[in-house]
Each structure stands twice: as C-alpha cells, then as structure tokens.
C-alpha positions in Angstrom: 18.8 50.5 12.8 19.0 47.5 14.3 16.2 44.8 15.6 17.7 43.8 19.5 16.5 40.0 20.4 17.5 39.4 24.3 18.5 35.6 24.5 21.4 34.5 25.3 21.0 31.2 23.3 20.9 33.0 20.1 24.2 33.6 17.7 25.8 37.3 18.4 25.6 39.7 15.3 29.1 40.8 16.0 30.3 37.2 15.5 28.8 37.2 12.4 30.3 40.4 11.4 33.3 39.5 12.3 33.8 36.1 10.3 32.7 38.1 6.9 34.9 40.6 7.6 37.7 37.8 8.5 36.6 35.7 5.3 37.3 38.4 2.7 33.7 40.2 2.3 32.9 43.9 2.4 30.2 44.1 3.6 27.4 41.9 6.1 23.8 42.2 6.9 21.7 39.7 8.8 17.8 39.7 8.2 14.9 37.0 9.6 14.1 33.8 7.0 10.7 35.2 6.3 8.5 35.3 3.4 9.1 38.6 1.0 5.2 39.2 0.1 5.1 42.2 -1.6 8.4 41.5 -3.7 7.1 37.9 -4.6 4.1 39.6 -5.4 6.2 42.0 -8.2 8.8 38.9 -9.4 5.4 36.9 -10.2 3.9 39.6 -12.4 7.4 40.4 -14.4 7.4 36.6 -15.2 4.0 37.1 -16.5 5.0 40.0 -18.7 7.5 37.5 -20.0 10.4 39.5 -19.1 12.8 36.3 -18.2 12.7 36.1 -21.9 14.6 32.2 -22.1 15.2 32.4 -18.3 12.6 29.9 -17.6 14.6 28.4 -14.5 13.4 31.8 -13.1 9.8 30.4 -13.1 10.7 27.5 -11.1 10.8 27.4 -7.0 8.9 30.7 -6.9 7.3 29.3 -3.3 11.1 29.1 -2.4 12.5 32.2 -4.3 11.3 34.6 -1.8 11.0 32.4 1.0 14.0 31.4 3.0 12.5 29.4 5.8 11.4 27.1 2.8 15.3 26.3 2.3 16.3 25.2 5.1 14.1 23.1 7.5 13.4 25.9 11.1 15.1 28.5 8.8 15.2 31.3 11.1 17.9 33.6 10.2 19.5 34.5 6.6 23.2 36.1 6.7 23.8 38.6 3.5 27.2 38.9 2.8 28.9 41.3 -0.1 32.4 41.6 -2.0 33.3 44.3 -4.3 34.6 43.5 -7.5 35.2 46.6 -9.5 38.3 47.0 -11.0 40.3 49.0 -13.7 38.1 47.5 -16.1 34.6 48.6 -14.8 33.8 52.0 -15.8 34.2 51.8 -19.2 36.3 50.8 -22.2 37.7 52.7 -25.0 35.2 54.0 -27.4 35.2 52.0 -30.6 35.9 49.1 -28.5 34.0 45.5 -30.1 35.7 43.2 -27.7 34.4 44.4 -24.4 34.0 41.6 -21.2 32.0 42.7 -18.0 34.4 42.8 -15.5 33.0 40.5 -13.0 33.9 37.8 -15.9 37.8 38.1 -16.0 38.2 37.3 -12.5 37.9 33.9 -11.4 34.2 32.4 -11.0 32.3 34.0 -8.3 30.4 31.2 -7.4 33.5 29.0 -6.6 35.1 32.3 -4.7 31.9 33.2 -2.1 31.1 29.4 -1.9 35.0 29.0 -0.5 34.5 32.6 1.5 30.8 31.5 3.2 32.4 28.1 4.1 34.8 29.9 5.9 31.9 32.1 7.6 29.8 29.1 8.1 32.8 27.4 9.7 33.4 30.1 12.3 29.5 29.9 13.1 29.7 26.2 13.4 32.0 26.0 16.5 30.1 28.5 18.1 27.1 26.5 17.7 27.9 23.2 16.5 24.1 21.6 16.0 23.8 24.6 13.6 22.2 23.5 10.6 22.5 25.7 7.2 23.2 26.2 3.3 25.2 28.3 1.1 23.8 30.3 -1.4 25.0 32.3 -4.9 22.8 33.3 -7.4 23.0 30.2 -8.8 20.1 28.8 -6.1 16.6 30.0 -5.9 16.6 32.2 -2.9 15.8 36.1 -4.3 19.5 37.5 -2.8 18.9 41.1 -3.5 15.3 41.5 -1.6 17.1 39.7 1.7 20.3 42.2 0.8 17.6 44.5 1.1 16.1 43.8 4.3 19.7 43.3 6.1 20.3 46.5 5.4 23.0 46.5 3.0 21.7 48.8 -0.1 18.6 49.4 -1.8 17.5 48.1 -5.0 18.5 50.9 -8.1 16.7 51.9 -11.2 18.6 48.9 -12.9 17.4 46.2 -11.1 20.7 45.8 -8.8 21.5 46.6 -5.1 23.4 49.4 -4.9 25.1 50.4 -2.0 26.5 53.4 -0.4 30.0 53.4 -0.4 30.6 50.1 -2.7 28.1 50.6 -5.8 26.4 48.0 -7.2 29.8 46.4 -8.4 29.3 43.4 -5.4 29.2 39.8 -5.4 26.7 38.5 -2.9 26.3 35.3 -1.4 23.7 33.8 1.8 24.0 31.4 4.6 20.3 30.6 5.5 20.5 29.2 8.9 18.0 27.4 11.3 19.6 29.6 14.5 18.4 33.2 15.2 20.6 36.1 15.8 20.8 38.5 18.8 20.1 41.4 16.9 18.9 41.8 13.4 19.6 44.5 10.7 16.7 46.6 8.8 16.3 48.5 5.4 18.2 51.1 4.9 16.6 55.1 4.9 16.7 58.3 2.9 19.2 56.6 0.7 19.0 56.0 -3.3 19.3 56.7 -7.1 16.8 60.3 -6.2 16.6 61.7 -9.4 19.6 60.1 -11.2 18.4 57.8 -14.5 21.9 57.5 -16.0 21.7 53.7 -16.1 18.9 54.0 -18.0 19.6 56.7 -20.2 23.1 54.3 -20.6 21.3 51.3 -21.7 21.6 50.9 -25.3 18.4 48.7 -26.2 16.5 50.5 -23.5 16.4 46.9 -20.9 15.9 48.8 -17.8 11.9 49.3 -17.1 10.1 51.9 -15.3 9.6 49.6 -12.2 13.3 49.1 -11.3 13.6 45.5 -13.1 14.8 44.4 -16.6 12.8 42.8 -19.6 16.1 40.4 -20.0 14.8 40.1 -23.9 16.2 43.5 -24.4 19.7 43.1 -22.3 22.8 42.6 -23.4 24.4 40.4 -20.7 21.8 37.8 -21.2 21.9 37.8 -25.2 25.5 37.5 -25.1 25.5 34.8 -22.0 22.2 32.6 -22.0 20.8 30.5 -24.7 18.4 33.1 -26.8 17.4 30.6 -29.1 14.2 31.6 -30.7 14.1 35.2 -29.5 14.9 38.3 -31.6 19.1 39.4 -31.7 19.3 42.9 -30.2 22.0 45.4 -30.9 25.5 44.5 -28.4 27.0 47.5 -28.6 30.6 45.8 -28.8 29.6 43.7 -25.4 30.7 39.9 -26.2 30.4 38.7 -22.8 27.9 40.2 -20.2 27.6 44.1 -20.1 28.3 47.1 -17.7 26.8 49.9 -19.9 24.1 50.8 -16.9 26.7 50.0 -13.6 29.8 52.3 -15.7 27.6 55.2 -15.4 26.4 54.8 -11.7 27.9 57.7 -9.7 27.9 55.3 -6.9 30.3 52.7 -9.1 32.0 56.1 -10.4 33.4 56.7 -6.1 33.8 53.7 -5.2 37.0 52.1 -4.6 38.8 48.9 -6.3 38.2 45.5 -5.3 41.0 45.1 -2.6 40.0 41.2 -2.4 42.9 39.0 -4.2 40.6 36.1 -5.0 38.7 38.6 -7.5 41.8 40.1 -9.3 41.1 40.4 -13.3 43.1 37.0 -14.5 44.0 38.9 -18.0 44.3 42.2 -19.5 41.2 42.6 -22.3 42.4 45.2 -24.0 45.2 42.9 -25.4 42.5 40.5 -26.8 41.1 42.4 -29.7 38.2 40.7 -32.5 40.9 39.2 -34.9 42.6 37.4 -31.8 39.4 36.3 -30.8 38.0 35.5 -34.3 41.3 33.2 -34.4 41.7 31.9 -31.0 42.0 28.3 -30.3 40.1 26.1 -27.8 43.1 25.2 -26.4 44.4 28.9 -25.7 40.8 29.9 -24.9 41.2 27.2 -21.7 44.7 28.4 -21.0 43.5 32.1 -19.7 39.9 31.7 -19.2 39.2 27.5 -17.6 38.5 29.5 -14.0 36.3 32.3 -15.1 32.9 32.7 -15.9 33.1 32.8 -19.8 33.3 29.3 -19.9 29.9 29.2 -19.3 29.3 31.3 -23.1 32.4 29.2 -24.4 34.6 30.1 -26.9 32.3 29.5 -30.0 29.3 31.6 -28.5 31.9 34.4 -28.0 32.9 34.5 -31.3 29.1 34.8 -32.8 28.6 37.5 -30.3 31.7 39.5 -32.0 30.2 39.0 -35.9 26.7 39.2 -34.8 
C-alpha cells in the first residue's frame, strides 16, 4: 500500500523507482525520516544484554541510529534501495569443507559498489531538484537500514535478524539516501508475509546465535568471530567458516528460490573451492592482494584468515 501526498512540489515516487532500477538495484522503497520508537526501544535493550559482544561502535549514535531526520538537517524522506547478491556460492559448500567464505565477500566490496550505484540515484534526483540536499548510507553509518527497509515496504525482518524479502531472500545489499525533500507518495510495511512457522535458520546455526526475539547475541556468531576483533571474548566453534558465514541464509527457503545476482558489479572475483587450507596456510601477502585488494576480506586480512582455519 502506498501513502498518497498531493503536492506538486514534492519528488515523484516513480522517479525514484526509476533511477534504482536504472542504477543497477533490485529493489526500492521510500519511507518518511521519522524516529523508529519501538525498534530503538528493542536495539537499546539487546545492547544491554551485551549482545554486540566487541561491537561497541553499535553503542554509539543510538539518538541517530533509528532516527533519520537526525542525519541530515529537514530530513524528510529516506530512499531504501536493495541488490541481490546470491550467487553459485550461497547455498552451501561441500560437506567437509574448512575453507568456506560467505559469498557476499568474494565479490568486490559492497560499500564501494552501492555508494557508486546511490551516486548515480542521487544524481538523477539532483537535476530534478537541484537544491536537494542528502547523504549516502551503507551499513557502515549509523542509520538502522533494515527497520527503514522495513517501513518502505521492501521485506520484513526474519527469525535471523535480516530482511528478507519475497522474491529476493535475504541475500541483498542495501544502501539509503536520506534526503531533506518529501515524496509524492510513500511506501508502507508489508502484510501477511514472513518466516510463519519455518525455524530452519535457527535450527542451521551451529553455536545457536539467533535469539528468540529475531536478533543475534554476535558473541555466539560466526561471521563476527571470524571478521571483528574478539579480543577478550570466548572462541566459539566455526564450523569450517573462515570469513563471515551463510549457515542460517543457505537454509532460507526464500534464499533457496531466489534467483542469481544478475548485477555484474557483484560477480564472485574467484572460485573458493580452488583455495583449499594448505593454499591458504601457505599463501603470500603478495598473492593474497592479487585476488582479494577489492573485496571485503581485506578487512580480516590474510593473517586473521589463517588463525580462523587452525583455530
């Protein structure tokens, strides 16, 4: 459903659709830069539970996080855009496999790739409106992108903590342009869609991350043991998993339908099955920067990889 605004002033949602579409994402949404109560409400008492385990940039900007009028001064609008990555790679390796990447990591860097495809967006906006005033967002910023994916209708948030979404899984890349213009009409949440029943992500997880409230104690997930300095915290089981982890998305019947990345600028940039532990155990800084400078692994590096295949 969709939230009609008559004024002729205001940016078209059709424009907006448009220019993501033209730009390379999947899917768009566009949802008013208000304050996320309830949800802020939630993220506040998970922190307190002490589930960002080392994530304490997560306990930063919290009046921000869920707040995207605080981003941009006369914030009005936030535009939610989506690109699927899922590729060969994504529903699972072979078993016995103790060299397995998650496959949004052997593609070049996301953040670099929907910073490029929102500048494009953001550029088609701007010469509509030219006094528009805006910012770019990944994940990298504090602005809670999942919630506003939410509210612009795009998905709903699954047992594991990610958006899923109809006909693209939870496999997607999202990225925001929080912008000081309002749109014509505005999307809403989505209805008698979800998980139902299904538990399979958390019934997949193998040290049991996923928590009865849809979020993850990150002290107990793979993807962040093998990625974020843990320093301090107790090692957990990686099931094989040296950079990141798919376990809970592999399973997702959603994932399991939908179809392969069709965008270029997200193409796998090696084959992992041909890197196996004793190529890895031997590997070179030099060759390690040869296949894998653009991706995200660089952000583990080469000697962190190679703890996470003897830990």
């Amino acid at each position: 459903m969709l939230i009609l605004h008559q004024n002729i002033s205001m940016i078209p949602r059709n424009l907006i659709i448009n220019a993501a579409l033209k730009a390379g994402f999947d899917i768009v949404g566009v949802t008013p830069a208000v304050h996320i109560e309830d949800e802020n409400f939630h993220f506040s008492k998970w922190l307190s539970a002490g589930c960002n385990a080392t994530l304490s940039y997560l306990e930063r900007n919290q009046e921000k996080r869920f707040d995207a009028s605080k981003l941009v001064d006369g914030a009005r609008s936030v535009v939610v855009c989506g690109v699927a990555y899922l590729s060969k790679f994504s529903r699972g390796y072979p078993t016995g496999c103790n060299t397995k990447i998650a496959s949004y990591a052997l593609a070049k860097d996301y953040h670099v790739v929907i910073k490029e495809m929102l500048s494009e967006v953001a550029d088609e906006l701007k010469a509509y409106a030219p006094n528009l005033r805006f910012r770019l967002f990944t994940d990298s910023a504090p602005l809670a992108e999942k919630s506003y994916a939410r509210r612009a209708g795009l998905g709903w948030i699954g047992r594991n903590s990610l958006l899923v979404t109809p006909d693209y899984g939870s496999m997607l890349l999202l990225g925001e342009i929080v912008m000081d213009e309002a749109v014509d009409e505005y999307d809403t949440p989505m209805q008698s869609v979800g998980c139902g029943e299904c538990r399979r992500c958390v019934d997949a997880c193998p040290n049991g991350a996923i928590r009865d409230d849809r979020t993850i104690d990150a002290r107990r997930c793979i993807s962040c043991q093998t990625i974020e300095p843990m320093a301090g915290k107790e090692c957990i089981p990686l099931d094989g998993w040296i950079f990141g982890c798919d376990s809970c998305q592999a399973v997702c019947p959603y994932n399991k339908k939908a179809p392969l990345c069709k965008n270029s600028r997200l193409n796998p940039l090696f084959d992992p099955l041909e890197f196996d532990a004793e190529r890895w155990l031997s590997m070179s800084e030099e060759e390690f920067t040869e296949f894998a400078s653009e991706t995200p692994m660089t952000r583990a590096g080469l000697a962190r990889i190679k703890e996470n295949i003897i830990s």
